[in-house]
Short mmCIF file of the C-alpha atoms (twelve columns), coordinates in Angstrom:
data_MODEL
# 
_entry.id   MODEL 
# 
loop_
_atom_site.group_PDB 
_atom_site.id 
_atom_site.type_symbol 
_atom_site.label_atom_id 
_atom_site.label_alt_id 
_atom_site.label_comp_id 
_atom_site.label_asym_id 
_atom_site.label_seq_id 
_atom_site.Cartn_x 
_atom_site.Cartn_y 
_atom_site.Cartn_z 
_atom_site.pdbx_PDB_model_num 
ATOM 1   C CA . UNK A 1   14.467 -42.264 15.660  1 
ATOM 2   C CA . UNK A 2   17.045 -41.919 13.018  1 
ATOM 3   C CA . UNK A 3   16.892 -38.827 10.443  1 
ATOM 4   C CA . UNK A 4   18.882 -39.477 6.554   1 
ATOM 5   C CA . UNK A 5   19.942 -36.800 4.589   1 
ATOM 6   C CA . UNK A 6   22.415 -36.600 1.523   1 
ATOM 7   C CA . UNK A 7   24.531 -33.953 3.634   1 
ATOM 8   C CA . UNK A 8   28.283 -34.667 4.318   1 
ATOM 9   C CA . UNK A 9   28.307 -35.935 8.389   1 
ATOM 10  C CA . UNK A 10  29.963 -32.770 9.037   1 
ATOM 11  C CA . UNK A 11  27.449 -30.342 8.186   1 
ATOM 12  C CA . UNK A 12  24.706 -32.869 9.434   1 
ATOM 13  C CA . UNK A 13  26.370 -33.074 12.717  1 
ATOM 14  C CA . UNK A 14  26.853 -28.970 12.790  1 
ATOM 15  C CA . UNK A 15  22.846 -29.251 11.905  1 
ATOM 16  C CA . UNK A 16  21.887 -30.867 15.040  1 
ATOM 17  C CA . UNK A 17  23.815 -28.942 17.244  1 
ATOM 18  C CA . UNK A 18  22.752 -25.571 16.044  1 
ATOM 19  C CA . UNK A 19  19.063 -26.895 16.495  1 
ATOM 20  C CA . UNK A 20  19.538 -28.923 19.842  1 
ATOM 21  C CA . UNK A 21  18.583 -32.725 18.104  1 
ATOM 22  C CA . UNK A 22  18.694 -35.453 19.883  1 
ATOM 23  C CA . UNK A 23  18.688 -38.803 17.371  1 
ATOM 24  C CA . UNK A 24  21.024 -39.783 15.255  1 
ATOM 25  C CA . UNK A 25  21.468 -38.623 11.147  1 
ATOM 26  C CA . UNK A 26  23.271 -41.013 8.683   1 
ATOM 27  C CA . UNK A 27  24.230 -39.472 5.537   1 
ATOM 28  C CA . UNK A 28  23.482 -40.847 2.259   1 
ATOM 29  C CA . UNK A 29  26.010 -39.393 0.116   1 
ATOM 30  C CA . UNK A 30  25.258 -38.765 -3.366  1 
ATOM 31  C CA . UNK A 31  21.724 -39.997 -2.795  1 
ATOM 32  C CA . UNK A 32  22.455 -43.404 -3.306  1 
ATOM 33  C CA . UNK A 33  19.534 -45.211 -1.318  1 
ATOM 34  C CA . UNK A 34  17.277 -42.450 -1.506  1 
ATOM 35  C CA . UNK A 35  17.636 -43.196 -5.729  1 
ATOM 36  C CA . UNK A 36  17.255 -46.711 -4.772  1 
ATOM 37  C CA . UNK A 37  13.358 -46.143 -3.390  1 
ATOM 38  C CA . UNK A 38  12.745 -43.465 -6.357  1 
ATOM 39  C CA . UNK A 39  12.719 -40.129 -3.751  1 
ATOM 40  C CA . UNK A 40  15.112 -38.349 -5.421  1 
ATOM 41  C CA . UNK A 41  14.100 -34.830 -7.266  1 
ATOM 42  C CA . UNK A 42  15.909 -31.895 -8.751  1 
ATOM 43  C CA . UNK A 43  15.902 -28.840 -7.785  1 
ATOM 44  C CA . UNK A 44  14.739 -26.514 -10.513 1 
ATOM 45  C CA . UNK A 45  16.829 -23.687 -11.106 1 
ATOM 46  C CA . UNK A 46  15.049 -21.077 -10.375 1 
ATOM 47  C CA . UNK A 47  14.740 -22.607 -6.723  1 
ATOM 48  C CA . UNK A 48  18.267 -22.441 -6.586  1 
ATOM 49  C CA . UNK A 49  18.956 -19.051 -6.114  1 
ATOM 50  C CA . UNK A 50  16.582 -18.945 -3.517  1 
ATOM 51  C CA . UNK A 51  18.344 -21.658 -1.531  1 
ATOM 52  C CA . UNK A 52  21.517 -19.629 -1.722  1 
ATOM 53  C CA . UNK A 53  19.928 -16.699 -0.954  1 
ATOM 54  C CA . UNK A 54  18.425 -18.201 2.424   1 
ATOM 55  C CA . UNK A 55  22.066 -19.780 3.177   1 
ATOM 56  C CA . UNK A 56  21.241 -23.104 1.752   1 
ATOM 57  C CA . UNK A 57  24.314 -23.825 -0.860  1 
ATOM 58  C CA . UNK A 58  23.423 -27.609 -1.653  1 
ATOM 59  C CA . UNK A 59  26.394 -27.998 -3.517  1 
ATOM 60  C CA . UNK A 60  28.596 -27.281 -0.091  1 
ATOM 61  C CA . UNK A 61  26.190 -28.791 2.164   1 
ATOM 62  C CA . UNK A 62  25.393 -32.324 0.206   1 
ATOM 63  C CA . UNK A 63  29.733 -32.381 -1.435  1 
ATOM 64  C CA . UNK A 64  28.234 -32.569 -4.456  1 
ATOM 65  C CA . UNK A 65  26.883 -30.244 -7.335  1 
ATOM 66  C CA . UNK A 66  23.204 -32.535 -8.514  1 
ATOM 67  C CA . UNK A 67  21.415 -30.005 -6.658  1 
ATOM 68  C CA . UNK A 68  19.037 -33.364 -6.171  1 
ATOM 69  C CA . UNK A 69  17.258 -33.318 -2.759  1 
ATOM 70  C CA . UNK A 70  15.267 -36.916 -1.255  1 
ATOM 71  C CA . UNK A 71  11.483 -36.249 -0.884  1 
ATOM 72  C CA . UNK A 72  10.394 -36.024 3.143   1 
ATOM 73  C CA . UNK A 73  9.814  -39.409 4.394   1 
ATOM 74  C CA . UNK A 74  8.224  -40.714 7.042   1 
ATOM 75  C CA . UNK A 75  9.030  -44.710 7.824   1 
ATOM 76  C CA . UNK A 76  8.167  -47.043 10.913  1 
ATOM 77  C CA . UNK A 77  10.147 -50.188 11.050  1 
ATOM 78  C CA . UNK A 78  10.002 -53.031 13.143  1 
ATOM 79  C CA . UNK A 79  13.051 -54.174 15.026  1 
ATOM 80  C CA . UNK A 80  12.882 -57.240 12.289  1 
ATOM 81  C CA . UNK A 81  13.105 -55.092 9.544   1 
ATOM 82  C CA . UNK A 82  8.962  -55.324 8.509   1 
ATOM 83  C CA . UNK A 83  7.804  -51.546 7.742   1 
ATOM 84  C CA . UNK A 84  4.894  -50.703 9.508   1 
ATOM 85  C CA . UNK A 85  3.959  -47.328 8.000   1 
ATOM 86  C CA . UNK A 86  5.601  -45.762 4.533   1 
ATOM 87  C CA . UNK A 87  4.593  -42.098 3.684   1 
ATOM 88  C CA . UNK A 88  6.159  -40.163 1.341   1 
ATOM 89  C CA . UNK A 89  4.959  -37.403 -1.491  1 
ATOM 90  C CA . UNK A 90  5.813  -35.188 -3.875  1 
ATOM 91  C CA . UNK A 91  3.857  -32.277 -1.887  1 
ATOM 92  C CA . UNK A 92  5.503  -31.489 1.094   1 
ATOM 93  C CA . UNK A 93  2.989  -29.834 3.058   1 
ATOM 94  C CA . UNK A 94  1.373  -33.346 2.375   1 
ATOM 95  C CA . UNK A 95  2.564  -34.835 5.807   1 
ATOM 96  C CA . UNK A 96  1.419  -37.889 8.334   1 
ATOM 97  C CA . UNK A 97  -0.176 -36.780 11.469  1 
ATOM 98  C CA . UNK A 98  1.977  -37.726 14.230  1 
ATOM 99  C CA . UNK A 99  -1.284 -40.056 15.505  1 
ATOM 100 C CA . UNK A 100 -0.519 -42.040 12.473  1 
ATOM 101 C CA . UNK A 101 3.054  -42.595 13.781  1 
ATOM 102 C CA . UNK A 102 1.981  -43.390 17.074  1 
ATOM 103 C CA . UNK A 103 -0.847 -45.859 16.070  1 
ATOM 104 C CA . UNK A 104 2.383  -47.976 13.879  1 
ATOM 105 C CA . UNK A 105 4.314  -47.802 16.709  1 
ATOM 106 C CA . UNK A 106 1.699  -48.958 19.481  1 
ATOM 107 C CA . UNK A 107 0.857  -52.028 16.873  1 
ATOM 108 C CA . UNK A 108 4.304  -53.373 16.736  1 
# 
């Protein structure tokens, strides 16, 4: 299991220790393959001061000031590069049961 996220490695890597994580999270700087797929959204401002507020500065955390954020995705793919299972959406509390994950990974 891999995790990406448009934070700099350095506050990625601080991310997993603080929360005990145990895969591995590439950064996609500047939300350059995230763009690529279309799962790229800005944050509206009046979100923003919330973020800050809660100790989420995207600006510091992501080295750059979009305040753009990748939709939560949820991909299965094979070792050959076929994708099993896709799942993203614009509602967030709109997520794949982990039996769905399992069920792609027991078919490959």
């Amino acid at each position: 299991m891999i995790a990406v996220s448009p934070q700099t490695p350095d506050k990625s890597q601080a991310t997993l220790l603080k929360n005990f994580l145990e895969y591995q999270v590439l950064s996609d700087l500047g939300n350059k393959v995230a763009r690529q797929y279309g799962l790229v959204f800005q944050v509206p401002e009046w979100i923003r001061s919330l973020y800050i507020s809660w100790g989420s500065n995207l600006p510091a955390f992501n080295a750059d000031s979009s305040w753009e954020l990748p939709l939560p995705g949820t991909f299965v793919i094979a070792p050959d590069g076929t994708v099993l299972l896709s799942h993203a959406d614009t509602d967030i509390t709109n997520l794949l049961e982990p039996a769905e994950i399992l069920n792609a990974l027991e078919k490959r």
